[in-house]
C-alpha positions as CSV (number, residue, x, y, z in Angstrom):
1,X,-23.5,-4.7,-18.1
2,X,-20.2,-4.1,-17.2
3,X,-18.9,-5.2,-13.9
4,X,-14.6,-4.2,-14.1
5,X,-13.2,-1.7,-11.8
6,X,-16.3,-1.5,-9.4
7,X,-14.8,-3.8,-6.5
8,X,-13.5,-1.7,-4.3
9,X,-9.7,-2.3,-3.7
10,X,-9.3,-3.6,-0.4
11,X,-11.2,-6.8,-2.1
12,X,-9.0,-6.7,-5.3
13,X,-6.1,-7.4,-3.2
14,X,-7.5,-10.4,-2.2
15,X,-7.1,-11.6,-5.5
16,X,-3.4,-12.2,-4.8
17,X,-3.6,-14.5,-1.5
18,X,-5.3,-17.5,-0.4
19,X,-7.1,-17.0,2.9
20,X,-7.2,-19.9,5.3
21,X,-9.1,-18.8,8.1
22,X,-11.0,-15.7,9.4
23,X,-8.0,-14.5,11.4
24,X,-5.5,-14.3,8.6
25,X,-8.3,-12.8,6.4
26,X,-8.3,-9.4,8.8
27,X,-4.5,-9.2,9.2
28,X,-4.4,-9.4,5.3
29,X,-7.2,-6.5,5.3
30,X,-5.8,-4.3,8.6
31,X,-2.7,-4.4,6.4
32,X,-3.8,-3.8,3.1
33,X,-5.7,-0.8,5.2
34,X,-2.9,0.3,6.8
35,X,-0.7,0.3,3.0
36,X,-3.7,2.5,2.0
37,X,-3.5,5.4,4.6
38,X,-0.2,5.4,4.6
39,X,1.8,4.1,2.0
40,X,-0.5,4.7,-1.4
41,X,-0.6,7.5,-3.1
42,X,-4.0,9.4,-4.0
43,X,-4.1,11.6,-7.3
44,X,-7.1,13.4,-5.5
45,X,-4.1,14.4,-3.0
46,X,-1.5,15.6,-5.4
47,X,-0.6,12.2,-5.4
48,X,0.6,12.3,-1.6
49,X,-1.0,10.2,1.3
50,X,-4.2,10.4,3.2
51,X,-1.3,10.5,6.0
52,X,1.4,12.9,4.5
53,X,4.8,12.0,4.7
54,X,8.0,14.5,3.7
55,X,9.4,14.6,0.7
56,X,13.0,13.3,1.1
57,X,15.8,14.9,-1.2
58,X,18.1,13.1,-3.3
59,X,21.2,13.9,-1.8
60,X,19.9,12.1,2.0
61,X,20.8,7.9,0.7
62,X,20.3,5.1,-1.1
63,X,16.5,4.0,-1.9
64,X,15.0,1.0,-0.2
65,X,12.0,-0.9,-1.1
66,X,9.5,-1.6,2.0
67,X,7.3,-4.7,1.6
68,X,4.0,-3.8,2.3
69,X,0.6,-6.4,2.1
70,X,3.3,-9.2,2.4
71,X,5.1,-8.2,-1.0
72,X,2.0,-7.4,-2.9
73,X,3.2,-3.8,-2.7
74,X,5.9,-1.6,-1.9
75,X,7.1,1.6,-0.6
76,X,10.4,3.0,-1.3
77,X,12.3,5.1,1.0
78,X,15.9,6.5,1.0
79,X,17.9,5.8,4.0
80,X,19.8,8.1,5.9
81,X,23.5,8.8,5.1
């Protein structure tokens, strides 16, 4: 039997952190939840957001990256000009 890829991601980012109590294992998950919805991108979604966001053209700034999951992920962003 193989068992890879059938925990369902929320639990694979657990992998990364320790958890030390119960509270800090739900702000790591409301996080991780909110990263999902609006941060990750879906290929079932034309690789956009559950929660679409605008496309922003190269011309409008420099790109940031926004630490998402504390630092496990990231979102990039251009700032304004």
């Amino acid at each position: 039997m193989v068992f890879a890829r059938t925990r369902p991601s929320a639990l694979r980012c657990l992998d990364h952190v320790i958890v030390f109590n119960e509270r800090y294992l739900l702000r790591v998950l409301s996080s991780y939840a909110d990263y999902y919805h609006r941060s990750r991108t879906h290929l079932s979604l034309g690789k956009d957001c559950p929660e679409s966001r605008p496309v922003m053209a190269r011309a409008v700034g420099k790109v940031i990256a926004i630490p998402h999951v504390g630092g496990l992920h990231q979102r990039y962003e251009r700032l304004a000009a």
